[in-house]
C-alpha positions, 0 to 999 in steps of 0.5 A, a space after each residue: 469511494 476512497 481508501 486510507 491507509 494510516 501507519 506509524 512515522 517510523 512505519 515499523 509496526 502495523 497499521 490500519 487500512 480502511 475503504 470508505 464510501 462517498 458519505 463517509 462509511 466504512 465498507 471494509 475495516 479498519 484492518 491491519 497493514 504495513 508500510 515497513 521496507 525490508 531493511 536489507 533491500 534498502 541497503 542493497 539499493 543504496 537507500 537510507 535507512 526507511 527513507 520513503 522518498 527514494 527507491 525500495 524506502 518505506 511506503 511514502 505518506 501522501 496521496 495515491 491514484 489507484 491506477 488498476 489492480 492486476 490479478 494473479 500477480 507472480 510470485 503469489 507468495 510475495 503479492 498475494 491474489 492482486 497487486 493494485 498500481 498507485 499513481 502518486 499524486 501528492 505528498 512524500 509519494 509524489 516527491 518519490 515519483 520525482 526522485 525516480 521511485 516507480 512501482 508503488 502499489 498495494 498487495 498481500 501476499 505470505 504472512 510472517 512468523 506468527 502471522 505478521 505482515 512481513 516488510 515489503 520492497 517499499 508497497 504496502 502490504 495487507 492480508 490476503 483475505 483484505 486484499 481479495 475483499 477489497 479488489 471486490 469493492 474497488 475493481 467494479 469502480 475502477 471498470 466503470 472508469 471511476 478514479 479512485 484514490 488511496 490517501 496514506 497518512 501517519 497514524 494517530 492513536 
């Protein structure tokens, strides 16, 4: 099993999050998800503008270890019904780790005007109907002492 999640460089439009099995088919999508960091956090933390390497940037691009998934998180309105823990292995989201950069995951949480993933602290967001659907493919695998990983990388039209 292995997740992909594929956004935009700037990361400012949604993009697409997918779960695929050993061979390769989709168990669960594409469907929709965003890496975009709430700018004003950004320049609350000092951080440049969408800089995914430094603390509250954009989702970084790169590879992920899903550590675990949490259910319940608080506040639900910002992580929806699990927060899942993403251990930087490589890319842009192993530079962030090296920089200081902790607490990257994956959530949900409430949507937007008109329905829309709102921007995050620097996570990926998804629905909270993905996230539940996902958490019942992953979490079985992850208690059977599966590694699992999450590969985030820009999307291609």
């Amino acid at each position: 099993m292995r997740l992909l999640v594929e956004l935009p460089p700037d990361r400012e439009a949604e993009g697409r999050f997918t779960i695929f099995d050993d061979d390769g088919a989709a168990m669960l999508g594409p469907v929709r998800c965003r890496g975009e960091a709430d700018d004003g956090e950004e320049r609350r933390h000092g951080t440049k503008d969408d800089d995914p390497v430094h603390a509250y940037g954009d989702f970084p691009f790169g590879m992920f270890r899903i550590k675990g998934i949490v259910q319940d998180p608080q506040p639900a309105a910002s992580y929806g019904p699990f927060f899942w823990g993403l251990v930087p292995v490589s890319g842009q989201a192993l530079e962030a780790w090296v920089n200081g950069r902790r607490g990257i995951g994956l959530h949900s949480g409430a949507l937007g005007p008109g329905g829309t993933l709102r921007a995050t602290h620097g996570c990926c967001r998804v629905d909270d109907e993905t996230n539940e659907r996902a958490a019942k493919l992953v979490k079985p695998v992850l208690d059977a002492h599966v590694e699992v990983y999450l590969e985030a990388r820009p999307l291609v039209p």
